[in-house]
C-alpha positions as CSV (number, residue, x, y, z in Angstrom):
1,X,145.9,144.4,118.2
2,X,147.9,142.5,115.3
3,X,149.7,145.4,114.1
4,X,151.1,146.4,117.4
5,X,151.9,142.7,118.5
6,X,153.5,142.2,114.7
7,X,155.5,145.4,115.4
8,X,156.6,144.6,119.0
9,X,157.8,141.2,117.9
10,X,160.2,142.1,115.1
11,X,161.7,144.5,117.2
12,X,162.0,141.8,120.3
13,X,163.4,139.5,117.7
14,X,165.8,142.2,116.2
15,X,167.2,143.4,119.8
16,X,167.8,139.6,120.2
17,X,169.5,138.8,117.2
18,X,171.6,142.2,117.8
19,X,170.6,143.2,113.9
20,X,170.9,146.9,113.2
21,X,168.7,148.4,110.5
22,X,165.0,146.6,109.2
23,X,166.5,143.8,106.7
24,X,164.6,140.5,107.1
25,X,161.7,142.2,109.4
26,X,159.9,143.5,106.5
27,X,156.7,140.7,106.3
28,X,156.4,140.6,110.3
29,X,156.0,144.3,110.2
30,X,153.9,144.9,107.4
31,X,152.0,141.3,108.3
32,X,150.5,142.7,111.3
33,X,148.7,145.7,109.5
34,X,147.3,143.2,106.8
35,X,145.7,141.1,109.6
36,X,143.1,143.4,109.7
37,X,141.5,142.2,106.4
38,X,143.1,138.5,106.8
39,X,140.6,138.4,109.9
40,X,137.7,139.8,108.0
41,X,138.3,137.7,105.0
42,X,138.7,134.5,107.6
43,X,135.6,135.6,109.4
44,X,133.6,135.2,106.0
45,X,135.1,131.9,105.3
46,X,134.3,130.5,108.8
47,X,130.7,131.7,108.8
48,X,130.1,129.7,105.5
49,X,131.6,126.5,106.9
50,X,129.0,123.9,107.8
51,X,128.8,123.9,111.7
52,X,130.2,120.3,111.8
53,X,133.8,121.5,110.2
54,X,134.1,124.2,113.7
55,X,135.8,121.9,115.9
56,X,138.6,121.7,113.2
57,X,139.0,124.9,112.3
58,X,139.1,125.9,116.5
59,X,141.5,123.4,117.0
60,X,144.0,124.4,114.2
61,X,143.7,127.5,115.2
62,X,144.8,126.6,118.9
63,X,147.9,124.4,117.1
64,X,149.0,127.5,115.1
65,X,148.5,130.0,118.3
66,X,150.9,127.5,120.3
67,X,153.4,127.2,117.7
68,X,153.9,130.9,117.4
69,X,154.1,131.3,121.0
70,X,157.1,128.4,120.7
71,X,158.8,130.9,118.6
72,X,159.3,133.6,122.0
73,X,159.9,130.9,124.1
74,X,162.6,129.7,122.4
75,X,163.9,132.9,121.9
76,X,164.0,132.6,125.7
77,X,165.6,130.0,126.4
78,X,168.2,130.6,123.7
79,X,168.6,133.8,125.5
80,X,168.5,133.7,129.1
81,X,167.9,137.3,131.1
82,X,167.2,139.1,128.1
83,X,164.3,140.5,128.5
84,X,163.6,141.6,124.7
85,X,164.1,138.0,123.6
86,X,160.5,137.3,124.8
C-alpha cells in the first residue's frame, strides 16, 4: 500500500509545484517500496518492547500519521481548486 501511496504523492506534489522531470522526488518514490521491510523490521522491534512502552509507541505513531497528513493539507490550502495538490 506504501509504494503506491509514496508514488501517488510525489506526483500530487510535483503537479502542484508545476516541476517537470523527477529531481527532488527521488526518496518519496523509492521510500515507499522500502516500507515494505521498514514495516517488517518495525514489527520485530515492537514485538520485543515490554507491553508497558505500547501506549508510546501507538501514540507517536498517531503524532507522525497527523503530521504527514498536514503536509496535503497544506498543500491544499496553499493551493485552492487544485485537485492534485491533495
Amino acid at each position: 500500500m506504501s509504494t503506491v501511496l509514496a508514488d501517488k504523492a510525489a506526483d500530487a506534489i510535483q503537479r502542484s509545484l508545476a516541476q517537470s522531470g523527477g529531481e527532488g522526488f527521488s526518496y518519496l518514490r523509492t521510500h515507499g517500496a522500502l516500507d515494505i521491510e521498514h514495516v517488517a523490521f518495525f514489527k520485530g522491534l515492537a514485538n520485543a518492547l515490554p507491553d508497558s512502552a505500547h501506549g508510546i509507541v501507538i501514540e507517536t505513531s498517531q503524532i507522525i500519521y497527523r503530521l504527514y497528513g498536514d503536509i496535503f493539507r497544506e498543500l491544499a490550502l496553499r493551493h485552492p481548486g487544485r485537485r492534485d495538490a491533495a
